[in-house]
C-alpha positions in Angstrom: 88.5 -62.8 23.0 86.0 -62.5 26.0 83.0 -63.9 25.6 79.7 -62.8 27.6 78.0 -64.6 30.2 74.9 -65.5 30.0 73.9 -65.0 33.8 70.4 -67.0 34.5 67.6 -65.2 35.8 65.7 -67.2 38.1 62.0 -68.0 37.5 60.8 -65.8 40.8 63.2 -62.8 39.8 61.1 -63.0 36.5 57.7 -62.9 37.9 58.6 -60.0 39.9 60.7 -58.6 37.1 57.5 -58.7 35.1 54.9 -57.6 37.9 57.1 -54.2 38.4 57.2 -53.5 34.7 53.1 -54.1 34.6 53.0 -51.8 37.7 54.9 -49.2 35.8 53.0 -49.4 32.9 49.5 -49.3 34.6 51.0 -46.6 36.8 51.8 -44.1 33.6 48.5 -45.2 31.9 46.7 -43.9 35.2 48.2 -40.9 35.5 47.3 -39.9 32.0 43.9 -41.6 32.6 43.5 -39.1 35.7 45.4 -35.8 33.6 43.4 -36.4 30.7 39.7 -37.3 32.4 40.6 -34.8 35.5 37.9 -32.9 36.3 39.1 -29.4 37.3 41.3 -29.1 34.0 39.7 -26.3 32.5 38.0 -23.7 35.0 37.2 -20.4 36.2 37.0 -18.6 39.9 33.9 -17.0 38.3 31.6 -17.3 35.2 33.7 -16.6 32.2 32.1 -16.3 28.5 34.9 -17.7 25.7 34.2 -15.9 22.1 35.9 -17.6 19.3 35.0 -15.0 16.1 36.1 -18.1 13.9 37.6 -21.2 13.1 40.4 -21.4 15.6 43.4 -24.0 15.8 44.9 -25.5 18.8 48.0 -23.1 18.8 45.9 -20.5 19.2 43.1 -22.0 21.7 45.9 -22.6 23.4 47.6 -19.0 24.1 44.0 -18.2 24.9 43.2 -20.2 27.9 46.1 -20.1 29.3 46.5 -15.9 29.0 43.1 -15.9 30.4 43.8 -18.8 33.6 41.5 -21.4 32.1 44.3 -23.9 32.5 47.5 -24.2 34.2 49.7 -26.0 31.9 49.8 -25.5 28.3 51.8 -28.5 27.1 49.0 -30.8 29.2 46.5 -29.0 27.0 48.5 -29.9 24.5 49.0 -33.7 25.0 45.4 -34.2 26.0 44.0 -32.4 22.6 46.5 -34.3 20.7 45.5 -37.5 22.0 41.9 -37.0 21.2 42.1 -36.0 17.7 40.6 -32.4 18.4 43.1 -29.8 16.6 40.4 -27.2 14.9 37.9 -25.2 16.9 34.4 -24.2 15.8 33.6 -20.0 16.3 31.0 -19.5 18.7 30.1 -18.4 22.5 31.0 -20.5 25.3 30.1 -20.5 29.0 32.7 -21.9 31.4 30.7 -21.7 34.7 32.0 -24.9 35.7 35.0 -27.2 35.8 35.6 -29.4 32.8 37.6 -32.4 31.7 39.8 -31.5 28.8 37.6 -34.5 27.0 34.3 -32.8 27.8 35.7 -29.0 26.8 37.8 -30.1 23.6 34.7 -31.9 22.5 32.1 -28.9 23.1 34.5 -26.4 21.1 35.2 -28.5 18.2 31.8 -30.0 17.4 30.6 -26.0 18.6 28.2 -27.0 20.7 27.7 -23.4 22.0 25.9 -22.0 25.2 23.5 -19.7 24.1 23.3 -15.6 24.8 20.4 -13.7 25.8 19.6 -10.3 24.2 17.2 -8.2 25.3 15.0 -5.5 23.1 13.5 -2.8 24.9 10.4 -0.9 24.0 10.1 2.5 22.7 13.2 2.6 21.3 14.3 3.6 17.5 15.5 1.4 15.5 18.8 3.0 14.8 19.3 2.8 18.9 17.7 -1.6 18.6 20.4 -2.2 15.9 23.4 -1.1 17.5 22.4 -2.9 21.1 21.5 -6.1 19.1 24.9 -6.0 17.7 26.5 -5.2 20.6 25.8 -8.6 22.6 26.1 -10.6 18.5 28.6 -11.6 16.5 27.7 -9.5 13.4 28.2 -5.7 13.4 25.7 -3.1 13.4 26.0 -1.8 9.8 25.2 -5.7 8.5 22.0 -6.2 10.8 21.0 -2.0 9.1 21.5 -3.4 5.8 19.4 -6.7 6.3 16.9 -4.7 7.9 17.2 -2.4 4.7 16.7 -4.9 2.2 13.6 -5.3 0.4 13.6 -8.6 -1.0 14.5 -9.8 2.5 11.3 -7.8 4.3 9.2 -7.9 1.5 9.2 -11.8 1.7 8.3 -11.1 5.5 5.2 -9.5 3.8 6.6 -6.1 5.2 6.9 -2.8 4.3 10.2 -0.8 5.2 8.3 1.8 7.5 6.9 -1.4 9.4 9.9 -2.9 10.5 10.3 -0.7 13.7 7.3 -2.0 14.9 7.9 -5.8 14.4 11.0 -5.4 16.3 8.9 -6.9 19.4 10.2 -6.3 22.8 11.5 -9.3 24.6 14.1 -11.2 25.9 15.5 -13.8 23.0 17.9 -16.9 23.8 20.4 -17.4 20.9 23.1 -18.3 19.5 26.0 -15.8 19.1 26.8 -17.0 15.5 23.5 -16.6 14.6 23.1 -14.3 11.0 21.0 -11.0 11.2 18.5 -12.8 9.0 18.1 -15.2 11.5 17.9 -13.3 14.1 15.4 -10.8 12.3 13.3 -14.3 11.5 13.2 -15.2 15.2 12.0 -11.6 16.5 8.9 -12.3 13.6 8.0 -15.2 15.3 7.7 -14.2 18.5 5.8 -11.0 17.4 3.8 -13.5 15.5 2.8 -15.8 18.3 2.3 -13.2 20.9 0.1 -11.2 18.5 -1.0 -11.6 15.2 -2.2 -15.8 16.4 -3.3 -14.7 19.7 -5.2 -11.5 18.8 -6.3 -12.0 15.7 -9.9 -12.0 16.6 -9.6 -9.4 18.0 -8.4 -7.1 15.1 -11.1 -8.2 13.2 -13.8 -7.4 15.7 -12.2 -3.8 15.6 -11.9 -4.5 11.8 -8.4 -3.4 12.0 -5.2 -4.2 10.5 -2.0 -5.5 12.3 -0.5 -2.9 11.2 -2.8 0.0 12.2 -2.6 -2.1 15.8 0.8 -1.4 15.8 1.7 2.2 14.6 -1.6 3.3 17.4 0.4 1.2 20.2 3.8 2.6 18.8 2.5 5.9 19.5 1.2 5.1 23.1 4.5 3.7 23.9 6.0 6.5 23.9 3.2 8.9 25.0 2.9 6.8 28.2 5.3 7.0 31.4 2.9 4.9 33.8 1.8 1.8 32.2 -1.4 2.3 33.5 -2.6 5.2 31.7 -1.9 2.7 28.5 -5.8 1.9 28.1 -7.1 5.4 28.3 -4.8 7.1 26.1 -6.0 4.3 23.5 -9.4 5.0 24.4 -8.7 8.9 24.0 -7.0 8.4 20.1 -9.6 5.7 19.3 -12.3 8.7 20.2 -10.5 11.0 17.9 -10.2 8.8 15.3 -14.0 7.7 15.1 -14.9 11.4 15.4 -12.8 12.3 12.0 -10.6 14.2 14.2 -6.8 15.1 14.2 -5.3 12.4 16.3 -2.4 15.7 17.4 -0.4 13.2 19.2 3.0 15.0 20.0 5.3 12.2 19.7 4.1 12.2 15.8 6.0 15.8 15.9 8.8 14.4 18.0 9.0 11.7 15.2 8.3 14.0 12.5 11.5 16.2 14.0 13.7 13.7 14.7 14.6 14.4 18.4 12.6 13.8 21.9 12.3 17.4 23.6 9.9 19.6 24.4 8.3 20.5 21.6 8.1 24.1 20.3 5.5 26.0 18.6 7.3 25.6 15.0 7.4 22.2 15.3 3.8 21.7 15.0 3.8 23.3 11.7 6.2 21.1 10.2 5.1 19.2 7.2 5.7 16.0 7.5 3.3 12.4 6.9 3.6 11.6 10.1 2.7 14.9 11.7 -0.8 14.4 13.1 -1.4 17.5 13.6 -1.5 18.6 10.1 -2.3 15.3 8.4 -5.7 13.0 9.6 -5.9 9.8 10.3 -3.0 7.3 11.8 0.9 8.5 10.7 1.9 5.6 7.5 3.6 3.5 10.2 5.0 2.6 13.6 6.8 5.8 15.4 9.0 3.0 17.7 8.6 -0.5 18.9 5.2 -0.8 21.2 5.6 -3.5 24.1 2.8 -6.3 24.7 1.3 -4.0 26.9 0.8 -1.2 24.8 -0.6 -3.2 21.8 -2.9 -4.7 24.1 -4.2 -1.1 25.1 -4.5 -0.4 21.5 -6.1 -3.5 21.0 -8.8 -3.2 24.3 -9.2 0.9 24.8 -11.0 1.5 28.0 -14.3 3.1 27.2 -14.8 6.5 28.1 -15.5 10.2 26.1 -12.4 11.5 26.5 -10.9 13.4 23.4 -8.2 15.7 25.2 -4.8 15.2 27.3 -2.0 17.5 28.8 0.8 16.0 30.7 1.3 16.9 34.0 4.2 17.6 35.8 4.6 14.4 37.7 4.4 12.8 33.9 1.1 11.6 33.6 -2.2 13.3 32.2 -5.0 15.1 32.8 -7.8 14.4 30.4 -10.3 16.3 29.6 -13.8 15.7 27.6 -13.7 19.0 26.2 -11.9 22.0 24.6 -13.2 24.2 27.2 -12.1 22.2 30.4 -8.9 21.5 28.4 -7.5 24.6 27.8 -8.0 24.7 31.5 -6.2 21.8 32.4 -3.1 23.4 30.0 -3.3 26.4 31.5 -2.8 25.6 35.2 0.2 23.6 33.8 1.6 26.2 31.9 1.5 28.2 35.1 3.0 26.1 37.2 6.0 25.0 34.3 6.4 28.9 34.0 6.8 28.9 38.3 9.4 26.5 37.3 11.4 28.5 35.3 11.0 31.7 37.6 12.8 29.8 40.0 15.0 28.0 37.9 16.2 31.7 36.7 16.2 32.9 40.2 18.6 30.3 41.6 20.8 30.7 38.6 21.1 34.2 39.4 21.7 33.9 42.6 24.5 31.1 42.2 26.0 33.6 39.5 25.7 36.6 41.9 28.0 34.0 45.1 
């Protein structure tokens, strides 16, 4: 029977014996240190926007960074989420316009600490048209906003009526977050509109001994008669003349409301009976026609002071106003010429392409 040797290591061969494993195991703990704290792990050759829709787990975090080139290796993304703890994402919108530390990223997504999105509402739009652009750039869907915007409990604890919410859709630029609810959102455009009118002009509505609402369907109404911004102030002047004189307001985008389309109006239209036509019914229409910008609730708000009472758009899409009937008809007649010259030639030109 052999028995072994016990061959004596020498107190030096120890000391370095020991040093090389220390090296070793600093050497391995510094190249995970450096993987897992590298800064360039997670990154983009250009501004990317990550959507999670919902809860999301590391298997499938995974498949999407690395289908969309966020990160080279998936079993380091692996490793490194592993070793932090962070296996369950939160839904939300998140920028990657910079390189991150797998750390830095992991953390963001699964406390959702999003990067917010801007949406933008445009004036003189309808509200059909607001809704599906809101939802667009949102994570709810179009038909949910509708329906919140739809609910009366919801906007009559706004102190709203449903034929006012158009006009409380105030035009601006808002900075959100993607997961944000409808309600929310619809909350958020309220306070806005709230700030930027009903607290800052509110002495103003009284002077005029007006209502907010009255404000808004007037500059809902010179929204979308005005082209040039300028003109705002004397087309208010012009309906705030008509309506202190008991007159017809006979603004033509009530009809265009009243129709349902924006064209050129024909001579049925005017005829149709409908609350918002003024040109059958006195007085302001029962509500906001579209969504008035700052500018044009500011006209209706401060109408320049002048005697006009009449107004026929031009061809170069502004108006000519007129103090009366007389020199109006004049004004519409020398444009009804010259849109008739139009035609002539439009006709002539189409012939002629026909005739080639």
């Amino acid at each position: 029977m052999l028995s072994k040797q016990f061959v004596p290591v020498s107190k030096n061969e120890f000391i370095v014996g020991t040093i090389l494993l220390l090296v070793t195991a600093f050497s391995v703990a510094g190249m995970r240190w450096a993987t897992l704290y590298n800064g360039q792990a997670i990154s983009s050759d250009k501004p990317a926007h990550l959507y999670l829709d919902k809860r999301t787990t590391l298997d499938e975090l995974s498949s999407i960074l690395v289908d969309s080139s966020y990160v080279e290796s998936e079993e380091e993304l692996r490793w490194a989420a592993n070793l932090l703890g962070w296996r369950n994402f939160q839904a939300g919108h998140y920028l990657i316009d910079e390189p991150y530390e797998y750390e830095e990223f992991l953390s963001k997504l699964a406390r959702g600490i999003q990067d917010p999105v801007s949406v933008t509402i445009l004036p003189g739009r309808t509200k059909g048209d607001i809704v599906t652009k809101v939802a667009n750039q949102l994570q709810f869907d179009s038909l949910t906003f509708h329906q919140t915007l739809k609910d009366s409990i919801f906007i009559a604890k706004h102190e709203l009526d449903q034929k006012d919410v158009v006009g409380r859709l105030f035009p601006n630029t808002y900075s959100v977050y993607w997961t944000i609810s409808p309600e929310s959102f619809f909350k958020r455009i309220l306070n806005e509109f709230d700030k930027a009118v009903i607290e800052s002009e509110q002495e103003q509505m009284e002077e005029l001994n007006r209502s907010v609402d009255e404000i808004i369907t007037l500059a809902s109404i010179i929204e979308w008669e005005a082209r040039n911004r300028e003109e705002k102030r004397t087309i208010s002047g012009l309906y705030w003349n008509r309506l202190n004189r008991g007159m017809r307001l006979q603004a033509d985008p009530t009809v265009n409301f009243a129709v349902g389309e924006r064209r050129r109006l024909l001579y049925e239209d005017y005829q149709v009976d409908h609350p918002y036509n003024t040109y059958l019914y006195r007085g302001l229409p029962p509500g906001p026609i579209t969504n008035p910008d700052l500018v044009s609730i500011r006209s209706a708000l401060y109408p320049e002071d002048h005697d006009y009472l009449y107004m026929v758009a031009t061809p170069k899409g502004e108006h000519a106003f007129s103090k009366t009937f007389e020199e109006h008809k004049q004004k519409s007649a020398k444009w009804r010429k010259w849109l008739q010259e139009q035609y002539r030639i439009k006709r002539n030109n189409e012939q002629k392409q026909n005739g080639n």
